[in-house]
C-alpha positions in Angstrom: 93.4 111.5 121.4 97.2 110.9 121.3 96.7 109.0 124.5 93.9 106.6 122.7 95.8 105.7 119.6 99.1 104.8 122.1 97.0 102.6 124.2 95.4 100.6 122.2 98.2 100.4 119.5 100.2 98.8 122.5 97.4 96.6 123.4 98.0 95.5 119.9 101.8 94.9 119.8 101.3 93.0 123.4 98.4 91.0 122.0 100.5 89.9 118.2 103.6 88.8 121.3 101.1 86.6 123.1 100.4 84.8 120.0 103.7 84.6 118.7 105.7 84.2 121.8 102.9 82.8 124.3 102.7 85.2 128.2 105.9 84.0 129.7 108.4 85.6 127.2 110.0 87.8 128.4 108.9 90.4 125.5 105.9 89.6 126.0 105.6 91.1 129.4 107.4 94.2 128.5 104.8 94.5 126.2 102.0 94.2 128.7 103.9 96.3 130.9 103.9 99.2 128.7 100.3 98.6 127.3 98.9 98.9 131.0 101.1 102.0 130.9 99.6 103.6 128.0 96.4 102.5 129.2 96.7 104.4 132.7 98.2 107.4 130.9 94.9 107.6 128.9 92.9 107.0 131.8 94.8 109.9 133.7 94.3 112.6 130.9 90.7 112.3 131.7 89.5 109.3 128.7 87.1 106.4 129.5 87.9 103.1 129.2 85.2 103.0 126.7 86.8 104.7 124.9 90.0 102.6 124.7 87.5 99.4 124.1 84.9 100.5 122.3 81.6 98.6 123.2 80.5 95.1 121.0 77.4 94.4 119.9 75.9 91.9 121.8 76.8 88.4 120.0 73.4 87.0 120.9 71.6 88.9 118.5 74.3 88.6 115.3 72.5 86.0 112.9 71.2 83.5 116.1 
């Protein structure tokens, strides 16, 4: 589970630098460099990709 929490808290931090610093800072892509590498760390213990992004409800069907 450790692998879950580090990936998508990474995703987080790299997510919060595109907004503040835009994709071309260079913190930015450090960022995004180690959120894929969290992300293929989780992958590699064996976890899902759903369950890194848990699934949305479908949009279509909120209040329309």
């Amino acid at each position: 589970m450790r692998h879950i929490r580090a990936a998508r808290a990474a995703q987080q931090r790299a997510a919060r630098a595109i907004t503040a610093r835009g994709l071309a800072h260079p913190l930015t892509r450090i960022l995004l460099a180690a959120a894929a590498t969290a992300a293929a760390q989780a992958w590699e213990a064996g976890h899902r990709v759903t369950d890194i992004h848990p699934a949305q409800p479908d949009r279509k069907h909120l209040g329309g």
